[in-house]
N, C-alpha and C positions, 0 to 999 in steps of 0.2 A: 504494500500500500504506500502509498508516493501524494504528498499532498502540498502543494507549495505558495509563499507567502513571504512578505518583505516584512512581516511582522511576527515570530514566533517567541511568544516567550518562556522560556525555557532554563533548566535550573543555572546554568550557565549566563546567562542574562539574553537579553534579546538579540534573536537570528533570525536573520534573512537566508531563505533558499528550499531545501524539500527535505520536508519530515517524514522519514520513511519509519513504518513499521511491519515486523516480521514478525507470524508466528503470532498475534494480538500482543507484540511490547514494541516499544519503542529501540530502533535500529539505529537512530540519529540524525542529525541533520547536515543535509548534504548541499555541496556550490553548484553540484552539474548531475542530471539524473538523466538515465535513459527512461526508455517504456513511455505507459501513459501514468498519468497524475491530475490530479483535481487541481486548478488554480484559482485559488481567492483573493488574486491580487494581494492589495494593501488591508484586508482584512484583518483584524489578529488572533491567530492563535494562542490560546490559553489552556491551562491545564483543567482538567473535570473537575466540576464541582461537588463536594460531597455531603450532602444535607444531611446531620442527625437528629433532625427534630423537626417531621414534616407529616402534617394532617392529611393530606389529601389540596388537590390545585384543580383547574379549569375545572369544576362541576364534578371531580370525585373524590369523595368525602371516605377517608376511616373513623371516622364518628362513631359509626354504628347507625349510621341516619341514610342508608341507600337500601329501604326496603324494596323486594323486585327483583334486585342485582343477582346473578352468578358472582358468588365471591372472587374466584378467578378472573372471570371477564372483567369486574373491576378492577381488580388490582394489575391486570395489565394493562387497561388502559389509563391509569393510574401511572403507573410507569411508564405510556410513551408519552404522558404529558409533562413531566419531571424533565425527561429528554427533551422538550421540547423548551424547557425553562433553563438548560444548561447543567443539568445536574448530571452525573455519570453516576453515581455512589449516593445510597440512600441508606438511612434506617427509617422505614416505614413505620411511623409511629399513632399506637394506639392508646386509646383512655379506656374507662371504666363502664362507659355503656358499649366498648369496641373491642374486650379481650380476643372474642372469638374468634375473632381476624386472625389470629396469631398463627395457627395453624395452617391456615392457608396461606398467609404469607412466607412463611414455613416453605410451604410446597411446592410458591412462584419464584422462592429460590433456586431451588433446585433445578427447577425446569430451565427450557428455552429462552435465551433474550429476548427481552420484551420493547424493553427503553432500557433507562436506568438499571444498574445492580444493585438488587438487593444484597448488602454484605452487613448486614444485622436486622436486628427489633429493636425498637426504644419503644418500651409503656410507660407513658408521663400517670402515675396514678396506678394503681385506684388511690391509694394513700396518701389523700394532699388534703393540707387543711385554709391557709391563707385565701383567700377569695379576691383579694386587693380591692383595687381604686372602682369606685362605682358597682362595688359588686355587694352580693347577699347572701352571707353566711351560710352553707350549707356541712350538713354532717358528712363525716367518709364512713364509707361501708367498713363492716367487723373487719380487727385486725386476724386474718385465718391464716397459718402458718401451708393450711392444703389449697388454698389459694394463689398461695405464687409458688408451689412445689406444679399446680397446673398451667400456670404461666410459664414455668422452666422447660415444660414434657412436650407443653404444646410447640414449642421456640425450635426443638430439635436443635440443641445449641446455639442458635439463630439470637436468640436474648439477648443484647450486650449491653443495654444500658434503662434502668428503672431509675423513674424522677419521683420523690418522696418527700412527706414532712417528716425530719428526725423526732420532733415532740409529740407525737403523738402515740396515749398512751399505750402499752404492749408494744410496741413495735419492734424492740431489739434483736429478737428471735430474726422477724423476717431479715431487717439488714444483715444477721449474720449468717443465712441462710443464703441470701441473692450474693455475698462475699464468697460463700464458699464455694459457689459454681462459676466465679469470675467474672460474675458481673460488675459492669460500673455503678456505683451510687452516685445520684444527682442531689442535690438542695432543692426544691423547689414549692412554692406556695405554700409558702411557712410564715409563720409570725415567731420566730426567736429573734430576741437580743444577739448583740454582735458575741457575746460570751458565749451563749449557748451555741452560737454558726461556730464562732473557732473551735471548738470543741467536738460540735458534728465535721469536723475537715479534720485538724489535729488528731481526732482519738478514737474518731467512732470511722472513721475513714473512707467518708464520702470527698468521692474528686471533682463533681464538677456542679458548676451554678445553671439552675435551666433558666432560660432569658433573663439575662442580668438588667438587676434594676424594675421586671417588670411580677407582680404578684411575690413584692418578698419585703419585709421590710426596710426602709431608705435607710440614711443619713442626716442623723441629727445631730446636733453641737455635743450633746452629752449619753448618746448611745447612737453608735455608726453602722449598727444593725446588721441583717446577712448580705444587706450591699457591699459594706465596710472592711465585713468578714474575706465578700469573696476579692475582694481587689488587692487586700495584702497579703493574704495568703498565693505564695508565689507557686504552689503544686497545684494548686487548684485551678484546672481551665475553666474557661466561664464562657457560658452560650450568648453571644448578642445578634439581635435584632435590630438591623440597623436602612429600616425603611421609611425613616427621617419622621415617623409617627410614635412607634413604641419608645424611643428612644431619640432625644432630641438630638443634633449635630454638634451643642456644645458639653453635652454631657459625654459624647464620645469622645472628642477630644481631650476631656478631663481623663478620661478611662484609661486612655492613650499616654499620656503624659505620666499617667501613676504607675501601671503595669507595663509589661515587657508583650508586643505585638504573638510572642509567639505563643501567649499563651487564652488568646483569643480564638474561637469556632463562630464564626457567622452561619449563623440560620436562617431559617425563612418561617417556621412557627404555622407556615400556611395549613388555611383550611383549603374546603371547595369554592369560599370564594374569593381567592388567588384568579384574577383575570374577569372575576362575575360582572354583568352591565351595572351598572348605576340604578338602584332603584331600593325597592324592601320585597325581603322573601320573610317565610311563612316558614321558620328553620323544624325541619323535623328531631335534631340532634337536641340542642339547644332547648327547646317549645317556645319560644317566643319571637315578636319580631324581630329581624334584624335587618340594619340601613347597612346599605353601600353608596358611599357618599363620595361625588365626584372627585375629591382630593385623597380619597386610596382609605379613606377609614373603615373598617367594619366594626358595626357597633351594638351594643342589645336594645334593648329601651331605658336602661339606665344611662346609659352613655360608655355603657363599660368597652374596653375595644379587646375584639374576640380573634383577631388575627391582621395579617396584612392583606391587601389587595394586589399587590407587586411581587412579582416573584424576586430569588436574590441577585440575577444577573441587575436586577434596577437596583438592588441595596448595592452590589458591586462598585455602581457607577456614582453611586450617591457618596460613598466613601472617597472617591477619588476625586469629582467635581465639587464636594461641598465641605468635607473635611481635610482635603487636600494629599492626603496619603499616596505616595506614590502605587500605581498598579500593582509591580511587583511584591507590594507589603501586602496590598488586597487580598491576590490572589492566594496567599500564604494561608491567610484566614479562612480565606477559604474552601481550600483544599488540602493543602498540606499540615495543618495546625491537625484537623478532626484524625486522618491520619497517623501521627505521632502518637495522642492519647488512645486511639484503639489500635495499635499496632501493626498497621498498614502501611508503615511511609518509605519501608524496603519496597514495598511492590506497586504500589500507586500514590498520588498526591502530587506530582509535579512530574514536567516534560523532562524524561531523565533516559539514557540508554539505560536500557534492560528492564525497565518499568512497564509495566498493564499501560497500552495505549489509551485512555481518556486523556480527550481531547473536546476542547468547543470551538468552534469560529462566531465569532463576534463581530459585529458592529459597531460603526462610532457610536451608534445611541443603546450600545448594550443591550440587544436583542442577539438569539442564538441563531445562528445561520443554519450551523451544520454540528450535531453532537454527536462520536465516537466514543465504544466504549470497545475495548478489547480489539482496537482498529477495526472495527465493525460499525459504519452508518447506522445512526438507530432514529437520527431525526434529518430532514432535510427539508428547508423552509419552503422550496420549491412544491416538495411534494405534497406534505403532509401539514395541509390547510384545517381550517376549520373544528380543531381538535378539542374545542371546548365544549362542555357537554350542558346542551341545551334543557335536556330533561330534568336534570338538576332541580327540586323545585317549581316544577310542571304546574301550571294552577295555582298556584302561591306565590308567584311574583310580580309586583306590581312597578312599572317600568317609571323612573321619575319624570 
């Protein structure tokens, strides 16, 4: 496979010429190629994106909100719409009304390329307590030890990372249960003080923060809370959402400034409506209304915000054009960061000889052109139009 560009960027720094891959890994980049090859001009080549923490985009939802569906047929097309948002590398992540997915995601591992690779599970939940900003307190279901011994069975190994509240009570058993099959512990939708965060990182040996800064407690003058917790704790990676909504462009900066880049994973947190028209659906997942509001908010009737509308190749661009970050550090975020912490960066996360071919071509406005994954086309914009899924909400959406 032979594909060539005056813009490759690659772990060497950026090259111009043909990036061949042999065998689905990267072979290198070459000044002079025979045969045929794809030319994308001045387009740029960039490394696959590897999302750990993704609901479902265009109109399909792991909620547990796609009554109707073949679970399979969703979740493939499910995954060539990830491909079509520049993702190579997913952990397909489910909640509390969506464990049963688990199993079949499981199984669309295994199988055939679809879009994206499945090379994990992330369940945000069931066990989270914080609700945050504009939200409404609700209970988590019993702490059952045969509970996530079935979230493990169903995973077929596939499991790699459970997001949790550490306070809540019983819970110890499971943390040291999901430890003991190598799973990651997350932080997430918690109300602890910054004593009690450093203590769930320090001692009880959870590693990473889920959407930093969003459903966890802030920073205040005289407790800095599990925001506080996760920014100085240096082992601890921390998930940002950075679609200029969850997360304002000077709070990034500040984030930037305190910690060290590489210890950042950009997310995308998307639901199904990643891409949905402007208007309010009738959420089966949810039960209530939710706005999509022309500047990228999805919201409840509280005003609570329930995901992005942009996929991350737009949080990509938003990092480079508004908080100024050079590409190279972006793309680190987000590809090669998530990598390192699950143990992939030997084989994938950036344009390297001898690496799993993901690869995306880009546009100057940060749209995927073309996404390979294993030197394999899985999306091509030419071809594969129209890939958002209208049904979504059939009857319950009210267009603004």
């Amino acid at each position: 496979m032979l594909v060539k560009s005056s813009r490759i960027y690659t772990d060497e720094g950026l090259r111009s010429g043909f990036l061949s891959a042999e065998d689905g890994v990267f072979a290198g980049v070459l000044d002079t190629a025979k045969g045929e090859y794809e030319d994308y001009g001045n387009q740029r080549i960039i490394p696959g994106i590897f999302d750990t923490h993704n609901h479902g985009t265009n109109g399909y939802s792991l909620l547990g909100d796609m009554e109707g569906y073949d679970n399979l047929e969703l979740i493939h097309a499910y995954l060539k719409s990830c491909a079509s948002q520049g993702i190579t590398s997913v952990f397909p992540t489910v909640t509390t009304k969506s464990e049963y997915l688990i199993k079949d995601i499981a199984k669309a591992a295994r199988g055939p390329l679809m879009g994206s690779e499945i090379v994990g599970i992330h369940s945000e939940g069931p066990w989270l307590n914080r609700v945050g900003e504009k939200g409404v307190w609700v209970s988590w279901p019993e702490v059952d030890i045969e509970r996530a011994k079935t979230m493990v069975n169903d995973g077929d190994g596939l499991l790699k990372l459970v997001a949790l509240a550490p306070e809540i009570e019983g819970i110890e058993p499971i943390i040291e249960y999901f430890q003991s099959q190598g799973i990651v512990l997350a932080l997430a939708h918690s109300d602890m003080n910054y004593k009690q965060a450093a203590e769930a990182y320090n001692k009880r040996g959870l590693s990473v923060s889920t959407h930093l800064g969003n459903v966890m407690t802030g920073i205040h003058h005289r407790d800095i809370g599990i925001l506080g917790a996760s920014l100085l704790d240096d082992n601890v990676y921390n998930e940002i959402i950075c679609d200029g909504i969850h997360l304002c462009y000077e709070i990034l900066k500040l984030f930037f400034k305190i910690k060290d880049h590489s210890r950042f994973m950009m997310i995308s947190d998307s639901t199904a409506f990643v891409g949905a028209p402007v208007g309010t659906y009738e959420d089966m997942f949810f039960g209530f209304t939710i706005t999509v509001t022309e500047n990228g908010h999805v919201l409840s009737e509280t005003g609570r915000l329930l995901g992005p509308n942009k996929p991350l190749l737009h949080a990509i661009g938003n990092l480079v054009e508004h908080v100024e970050l050079p590409l190279e550090t972006v793309l680190k975020m987000a590809a090669l960061n998530p990598c390192c912490k699950y143990g992939l960066d030997k084989v994938k996360g950036s344009i390297t000889k001898g690496k799993q071919a993901d690869f995306v071509v880009i546009s100057d406005d940060y749209k995927a052109v073309a996404t390979y994954v294993k030197g394999e086309k899985v999306f091509d914009d030419k071809v594969d139009k129209n890939l958002y899924n209208h049904n979504y909400g059939k009857g319950k959406f009210t267009p603004a």
